[in-house]
N, CA, C and O atoms as a MOPAC input file, in Angstrom:
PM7 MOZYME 1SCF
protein

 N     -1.06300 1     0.51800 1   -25.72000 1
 C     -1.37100 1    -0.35300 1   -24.59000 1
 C     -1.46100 1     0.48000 1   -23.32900 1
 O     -0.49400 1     1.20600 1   -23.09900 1
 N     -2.34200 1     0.48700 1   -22.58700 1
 C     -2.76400 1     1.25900 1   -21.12000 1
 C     -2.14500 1     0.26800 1   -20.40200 1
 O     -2.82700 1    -0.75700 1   -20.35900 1
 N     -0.92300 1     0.19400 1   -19.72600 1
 C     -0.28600 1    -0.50200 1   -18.85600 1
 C     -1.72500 1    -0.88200 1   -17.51000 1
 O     -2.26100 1    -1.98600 1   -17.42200 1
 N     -2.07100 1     0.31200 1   -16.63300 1
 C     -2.88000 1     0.19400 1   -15.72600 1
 C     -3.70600 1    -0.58800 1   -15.99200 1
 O     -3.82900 1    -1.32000 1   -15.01000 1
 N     -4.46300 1    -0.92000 1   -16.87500 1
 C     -5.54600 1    -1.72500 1   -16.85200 1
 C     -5.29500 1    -3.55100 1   -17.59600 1
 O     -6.16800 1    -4.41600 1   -17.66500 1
 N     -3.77500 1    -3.67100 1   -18.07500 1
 C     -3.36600 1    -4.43800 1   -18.43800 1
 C     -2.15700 1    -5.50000 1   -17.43700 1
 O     -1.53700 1    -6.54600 1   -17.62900 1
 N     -2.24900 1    -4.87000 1   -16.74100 1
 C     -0.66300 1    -5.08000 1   -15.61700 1
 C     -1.92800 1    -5.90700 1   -14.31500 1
 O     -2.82900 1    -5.34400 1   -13.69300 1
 N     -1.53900 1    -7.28200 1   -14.28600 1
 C     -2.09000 1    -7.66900 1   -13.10700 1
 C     -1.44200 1    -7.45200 1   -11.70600 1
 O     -1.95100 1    -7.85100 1   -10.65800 1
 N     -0.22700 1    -6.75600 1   -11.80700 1
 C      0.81600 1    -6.38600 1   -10.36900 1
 C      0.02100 1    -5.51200 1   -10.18600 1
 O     -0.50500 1    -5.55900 1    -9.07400 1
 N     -0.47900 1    -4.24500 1   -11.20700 1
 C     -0.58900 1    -3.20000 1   -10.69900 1
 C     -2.25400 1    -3.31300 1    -9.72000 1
 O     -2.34600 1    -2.47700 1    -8.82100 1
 N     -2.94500 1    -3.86200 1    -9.82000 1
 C     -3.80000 1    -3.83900 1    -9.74100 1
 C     -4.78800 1    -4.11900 1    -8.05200 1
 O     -5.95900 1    -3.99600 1    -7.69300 1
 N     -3.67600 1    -4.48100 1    -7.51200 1
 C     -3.46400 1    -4.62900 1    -5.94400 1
 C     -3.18100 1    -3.06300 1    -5.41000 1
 O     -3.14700 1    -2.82000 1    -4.20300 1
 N     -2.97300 1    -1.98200 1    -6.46700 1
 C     -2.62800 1    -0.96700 1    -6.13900 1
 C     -3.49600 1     0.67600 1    -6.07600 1
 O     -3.58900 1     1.68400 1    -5.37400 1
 N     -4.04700 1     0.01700 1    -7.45900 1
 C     -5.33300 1     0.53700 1    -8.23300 1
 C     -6.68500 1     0.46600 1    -7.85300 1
 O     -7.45800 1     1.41100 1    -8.01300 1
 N     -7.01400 1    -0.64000 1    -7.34400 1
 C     -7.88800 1    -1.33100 1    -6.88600 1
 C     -7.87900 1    -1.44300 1    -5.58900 1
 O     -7.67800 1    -2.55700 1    -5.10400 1
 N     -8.10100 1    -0.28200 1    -4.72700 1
 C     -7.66700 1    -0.75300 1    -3.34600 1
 C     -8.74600 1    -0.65500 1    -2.43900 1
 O     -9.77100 1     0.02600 1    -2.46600 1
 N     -8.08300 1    -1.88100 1    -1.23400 1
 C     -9.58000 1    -2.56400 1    -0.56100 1
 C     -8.78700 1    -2.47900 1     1.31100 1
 O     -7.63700 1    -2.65200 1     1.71500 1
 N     -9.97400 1    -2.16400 1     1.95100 1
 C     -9.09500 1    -2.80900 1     3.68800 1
 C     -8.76100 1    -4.15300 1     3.46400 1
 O     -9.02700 1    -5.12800 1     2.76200 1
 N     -7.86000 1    -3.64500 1     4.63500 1
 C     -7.18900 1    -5.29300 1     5.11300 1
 C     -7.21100 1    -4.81700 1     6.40600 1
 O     -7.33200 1    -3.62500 1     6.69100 1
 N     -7.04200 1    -6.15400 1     7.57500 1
 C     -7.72200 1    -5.33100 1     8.90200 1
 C     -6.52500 1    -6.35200 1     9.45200 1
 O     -6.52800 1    -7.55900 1     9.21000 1
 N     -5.59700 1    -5.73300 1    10.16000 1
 C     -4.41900 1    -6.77300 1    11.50800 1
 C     -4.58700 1    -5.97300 1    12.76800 1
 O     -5.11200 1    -4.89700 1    13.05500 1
 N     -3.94400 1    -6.90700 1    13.40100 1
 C     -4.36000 1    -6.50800 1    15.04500 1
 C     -3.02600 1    -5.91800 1    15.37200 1
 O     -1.90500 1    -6.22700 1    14.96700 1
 N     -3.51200 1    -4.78300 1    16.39300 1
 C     -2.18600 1    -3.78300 1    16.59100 1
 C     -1.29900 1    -4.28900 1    17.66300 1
 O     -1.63700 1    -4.55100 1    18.81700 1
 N     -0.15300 1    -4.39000 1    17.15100 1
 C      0.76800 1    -5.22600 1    18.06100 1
 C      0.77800 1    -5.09500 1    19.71300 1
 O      1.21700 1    -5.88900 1    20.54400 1
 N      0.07800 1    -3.69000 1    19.90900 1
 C      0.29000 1    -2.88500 1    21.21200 1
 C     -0.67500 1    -3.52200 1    22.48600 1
 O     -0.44600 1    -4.06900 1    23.56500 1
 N     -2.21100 1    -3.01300 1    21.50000 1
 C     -3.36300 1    -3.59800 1    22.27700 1
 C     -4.15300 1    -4.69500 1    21.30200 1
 O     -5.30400 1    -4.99000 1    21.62400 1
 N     -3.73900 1    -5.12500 1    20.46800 1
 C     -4.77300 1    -6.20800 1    19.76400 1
 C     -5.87900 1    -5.97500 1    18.98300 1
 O     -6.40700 1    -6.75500 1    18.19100 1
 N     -6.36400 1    -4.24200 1    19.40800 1
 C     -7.30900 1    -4.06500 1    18.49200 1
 C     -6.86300 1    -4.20900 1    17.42900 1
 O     -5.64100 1    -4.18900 1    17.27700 1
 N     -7.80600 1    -4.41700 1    16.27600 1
 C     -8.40400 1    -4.70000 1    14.76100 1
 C     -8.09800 1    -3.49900 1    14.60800 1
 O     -8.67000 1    -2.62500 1    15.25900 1
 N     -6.61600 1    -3.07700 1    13.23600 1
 C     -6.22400 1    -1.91800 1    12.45200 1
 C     -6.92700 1    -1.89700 1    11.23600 1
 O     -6.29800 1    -2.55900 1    10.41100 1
 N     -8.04500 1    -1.38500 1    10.72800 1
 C     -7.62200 1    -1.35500 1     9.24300 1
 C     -6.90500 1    -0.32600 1     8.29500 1
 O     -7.04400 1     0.89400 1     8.20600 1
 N     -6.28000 1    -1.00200 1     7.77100 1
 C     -5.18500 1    -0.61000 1     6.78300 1
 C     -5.87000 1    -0.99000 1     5.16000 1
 O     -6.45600 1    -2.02700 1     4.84900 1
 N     -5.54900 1     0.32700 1     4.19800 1
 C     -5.67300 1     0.03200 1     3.10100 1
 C     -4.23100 1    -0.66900 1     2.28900 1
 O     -3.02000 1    -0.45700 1     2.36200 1
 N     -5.08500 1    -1.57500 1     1.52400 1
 C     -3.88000 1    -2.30000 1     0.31500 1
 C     -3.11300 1    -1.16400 1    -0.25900 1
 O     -2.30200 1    -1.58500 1    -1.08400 1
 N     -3.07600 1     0.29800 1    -0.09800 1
 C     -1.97900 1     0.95100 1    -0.98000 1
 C     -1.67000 1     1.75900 1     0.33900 1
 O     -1.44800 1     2.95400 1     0.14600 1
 N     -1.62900 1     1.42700 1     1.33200 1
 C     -1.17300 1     2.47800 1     2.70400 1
 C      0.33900 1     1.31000 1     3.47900 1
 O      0.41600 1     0.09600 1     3.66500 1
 N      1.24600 1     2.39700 1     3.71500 1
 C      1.89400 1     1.48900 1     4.24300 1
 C      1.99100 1     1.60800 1     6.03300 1
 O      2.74600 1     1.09000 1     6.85600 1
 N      1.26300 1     2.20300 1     6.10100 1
 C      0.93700 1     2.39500 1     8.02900 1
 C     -0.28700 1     2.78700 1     8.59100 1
 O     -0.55200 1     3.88900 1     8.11300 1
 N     -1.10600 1     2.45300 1     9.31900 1
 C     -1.99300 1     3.22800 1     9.91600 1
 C     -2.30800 1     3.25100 1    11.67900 1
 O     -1.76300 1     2.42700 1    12.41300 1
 N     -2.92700 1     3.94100 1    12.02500 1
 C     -3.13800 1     4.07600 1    13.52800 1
 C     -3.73200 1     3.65400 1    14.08900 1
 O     -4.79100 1     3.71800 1    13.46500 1
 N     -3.97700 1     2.99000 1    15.29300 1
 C     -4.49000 1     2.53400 1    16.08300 1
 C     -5.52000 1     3.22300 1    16.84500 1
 O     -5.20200 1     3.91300 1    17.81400 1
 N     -7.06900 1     3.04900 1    16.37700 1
 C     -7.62800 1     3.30800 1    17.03600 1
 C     -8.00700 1     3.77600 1    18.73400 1
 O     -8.37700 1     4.68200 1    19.48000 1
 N     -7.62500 1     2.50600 1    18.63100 1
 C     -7.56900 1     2.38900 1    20.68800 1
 C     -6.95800 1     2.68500 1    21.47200 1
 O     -7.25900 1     3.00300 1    22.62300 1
 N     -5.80900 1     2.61900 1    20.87900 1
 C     -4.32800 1     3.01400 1    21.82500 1
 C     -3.59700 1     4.07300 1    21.05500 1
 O     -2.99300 1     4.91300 1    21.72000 1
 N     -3.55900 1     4.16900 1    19.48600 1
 C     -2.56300 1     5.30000 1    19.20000 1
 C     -1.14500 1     5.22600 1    18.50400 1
 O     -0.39800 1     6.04300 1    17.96600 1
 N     -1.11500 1     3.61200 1    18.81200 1
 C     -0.10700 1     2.89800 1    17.81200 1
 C     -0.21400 1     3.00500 1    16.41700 1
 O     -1.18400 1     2.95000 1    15.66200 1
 N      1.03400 1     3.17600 1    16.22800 1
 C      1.23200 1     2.96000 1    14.44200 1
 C      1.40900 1     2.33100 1    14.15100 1
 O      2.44700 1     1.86700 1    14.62200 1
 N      0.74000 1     1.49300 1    13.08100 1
 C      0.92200 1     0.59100 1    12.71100 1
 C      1.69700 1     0.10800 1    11.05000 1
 O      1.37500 1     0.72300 1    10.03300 1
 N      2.60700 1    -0.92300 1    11.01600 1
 C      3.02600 1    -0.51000 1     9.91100 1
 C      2.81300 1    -2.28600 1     9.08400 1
 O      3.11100 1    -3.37700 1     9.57000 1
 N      2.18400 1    -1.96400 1     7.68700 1
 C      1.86200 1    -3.11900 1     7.14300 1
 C      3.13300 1    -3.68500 1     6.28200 1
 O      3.98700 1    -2.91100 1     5.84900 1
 N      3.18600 1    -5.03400 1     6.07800 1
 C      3.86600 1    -5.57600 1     5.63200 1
 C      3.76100 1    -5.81300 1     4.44800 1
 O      2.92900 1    -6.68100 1     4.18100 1
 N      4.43000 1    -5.25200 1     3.40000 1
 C      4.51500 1    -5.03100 1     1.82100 1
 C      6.02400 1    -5.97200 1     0.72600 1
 O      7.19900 1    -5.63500 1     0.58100 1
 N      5.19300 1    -7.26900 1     0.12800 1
 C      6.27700 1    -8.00700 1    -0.20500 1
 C      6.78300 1    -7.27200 1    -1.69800 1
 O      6.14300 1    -6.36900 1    -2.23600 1
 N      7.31500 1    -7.51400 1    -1.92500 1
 C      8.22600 1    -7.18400 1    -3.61300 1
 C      7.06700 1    -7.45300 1    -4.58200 1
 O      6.16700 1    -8.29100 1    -4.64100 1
 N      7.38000 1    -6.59900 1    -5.17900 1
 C      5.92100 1    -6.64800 1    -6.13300 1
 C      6.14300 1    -6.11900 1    -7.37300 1
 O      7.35800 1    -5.93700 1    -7.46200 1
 N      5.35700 1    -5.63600 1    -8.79800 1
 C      6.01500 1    -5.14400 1    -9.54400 1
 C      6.62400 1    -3.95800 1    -9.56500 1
 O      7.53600 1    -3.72600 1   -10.35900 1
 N      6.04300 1    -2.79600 1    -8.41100 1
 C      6.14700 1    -1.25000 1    -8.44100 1
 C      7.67700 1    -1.59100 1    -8.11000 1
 O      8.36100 1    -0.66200 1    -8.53700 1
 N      8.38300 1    -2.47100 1    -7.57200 1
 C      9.88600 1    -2.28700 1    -6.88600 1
 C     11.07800 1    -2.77300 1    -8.12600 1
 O     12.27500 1    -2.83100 1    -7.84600 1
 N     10.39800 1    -3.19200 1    -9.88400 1
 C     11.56300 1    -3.39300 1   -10.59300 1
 C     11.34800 1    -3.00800 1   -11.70300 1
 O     12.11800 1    -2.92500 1   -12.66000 1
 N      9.29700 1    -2.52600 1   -11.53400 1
 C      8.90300 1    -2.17800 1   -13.71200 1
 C      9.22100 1    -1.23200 1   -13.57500 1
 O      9.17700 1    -0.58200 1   -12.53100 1
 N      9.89300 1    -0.70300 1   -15.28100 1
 C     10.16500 1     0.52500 1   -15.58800 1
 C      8.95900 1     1.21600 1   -15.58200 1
 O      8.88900 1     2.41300 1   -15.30200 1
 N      7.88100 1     0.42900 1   -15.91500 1
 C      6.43800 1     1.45100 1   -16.21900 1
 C      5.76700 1     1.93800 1   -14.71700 1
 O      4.78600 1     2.68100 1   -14.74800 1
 N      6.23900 1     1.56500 1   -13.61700 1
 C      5.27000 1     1.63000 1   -12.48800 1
 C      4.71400 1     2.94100 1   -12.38300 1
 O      3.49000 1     3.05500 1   -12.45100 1
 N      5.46700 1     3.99000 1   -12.22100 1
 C      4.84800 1     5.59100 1   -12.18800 1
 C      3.76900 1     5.67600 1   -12.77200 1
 O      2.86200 1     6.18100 1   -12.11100 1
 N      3.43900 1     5.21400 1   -14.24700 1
 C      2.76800 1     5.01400 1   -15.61200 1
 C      1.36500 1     4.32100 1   -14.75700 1
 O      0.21900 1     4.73400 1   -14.58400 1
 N      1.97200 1     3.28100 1   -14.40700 1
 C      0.59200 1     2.20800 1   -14.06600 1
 C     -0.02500 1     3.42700 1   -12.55400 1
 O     -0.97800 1     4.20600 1   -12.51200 1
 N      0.77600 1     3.16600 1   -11.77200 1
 C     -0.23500 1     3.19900 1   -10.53900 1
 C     -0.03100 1     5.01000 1   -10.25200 1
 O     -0.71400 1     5.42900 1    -9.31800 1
 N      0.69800 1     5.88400 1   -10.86100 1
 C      0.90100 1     7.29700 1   -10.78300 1
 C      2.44300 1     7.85500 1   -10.11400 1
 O      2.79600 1     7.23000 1    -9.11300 1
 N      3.00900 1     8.53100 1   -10.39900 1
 C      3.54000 1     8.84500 1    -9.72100 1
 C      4.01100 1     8.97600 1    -8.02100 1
 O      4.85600 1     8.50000 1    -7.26400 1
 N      2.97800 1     9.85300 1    -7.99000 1
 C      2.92200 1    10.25900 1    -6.56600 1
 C      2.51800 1     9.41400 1    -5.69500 1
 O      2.79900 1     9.76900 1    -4.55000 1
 N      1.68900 1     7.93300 1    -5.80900 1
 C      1.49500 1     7.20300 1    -5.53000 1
 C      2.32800 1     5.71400 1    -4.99900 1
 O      2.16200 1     4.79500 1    -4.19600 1
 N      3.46800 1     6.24600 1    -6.19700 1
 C      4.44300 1     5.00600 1    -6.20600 1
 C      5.66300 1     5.46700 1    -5.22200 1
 O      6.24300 1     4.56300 1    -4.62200 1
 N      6.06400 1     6.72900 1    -5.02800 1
 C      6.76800 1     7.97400 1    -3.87500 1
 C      6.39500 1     7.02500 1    -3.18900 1
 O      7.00200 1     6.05500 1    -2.73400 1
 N      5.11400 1     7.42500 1    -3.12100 1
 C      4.48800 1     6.89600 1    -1.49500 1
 C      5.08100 1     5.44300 1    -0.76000 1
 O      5.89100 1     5.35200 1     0.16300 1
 N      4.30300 1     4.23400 1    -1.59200 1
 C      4.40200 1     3.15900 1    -1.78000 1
 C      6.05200 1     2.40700 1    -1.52700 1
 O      6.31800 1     1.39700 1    -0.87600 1
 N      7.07100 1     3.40200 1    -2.37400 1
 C      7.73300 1     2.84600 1    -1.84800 1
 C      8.77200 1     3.63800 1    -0.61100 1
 O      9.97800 1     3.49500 1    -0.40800 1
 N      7.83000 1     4.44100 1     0.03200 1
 C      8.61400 1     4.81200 1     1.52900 1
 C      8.87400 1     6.94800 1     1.20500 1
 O      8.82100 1     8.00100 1     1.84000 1
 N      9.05700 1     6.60900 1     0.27000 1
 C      9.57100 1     8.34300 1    -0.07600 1
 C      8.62700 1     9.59800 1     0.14300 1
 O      7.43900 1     9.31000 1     0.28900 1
 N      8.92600 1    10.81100 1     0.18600 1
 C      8.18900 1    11.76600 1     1.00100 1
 C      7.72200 1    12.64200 1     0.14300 1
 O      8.68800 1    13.29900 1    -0.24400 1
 N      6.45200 1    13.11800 1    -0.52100 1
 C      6.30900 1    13.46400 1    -1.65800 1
 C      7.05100 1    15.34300 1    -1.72700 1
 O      7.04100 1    15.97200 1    -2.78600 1

């Protein structure tokens, strides 16, 4: 069984798309990717940090497996 292509958690992870919020600072439009957990503010320089609910990478044993290692570091805060 290929977890990655079978795992519908993972796939928000795998599959990744913008998502665009407004920067708390000046309002401009951030986009942020679905597997990034911060990005910068164009206009002003702010960082921006996206809001990431509990998902499977935070309890499957397989997550490394599904979405990679170094990926899942990331994802959940750690410094590769």
């Amino acid at each position: 069984m290929t977890l990655g292509s079978n795992c519908p958690g993972a796939r928000l992870f795998r599959e990744v798309r913008p998502e665009y919020i407004a920067c708390p600072r000046c309002g401009h439009e951030v986009e942020i990717w679905s597997d990034e957990l911060v990005a910068r503010c164009l206009q002003c320089g702010q960082v921006v940090p996206r809001e990431r609910g509990a998902s499977c990478i935070d309890w499957c044993s397989h997550a490394a497996e599904c979405v990679g290692a170094q990926k899942l570091r990331r994802l959940r805060g750690k410094k590769d």
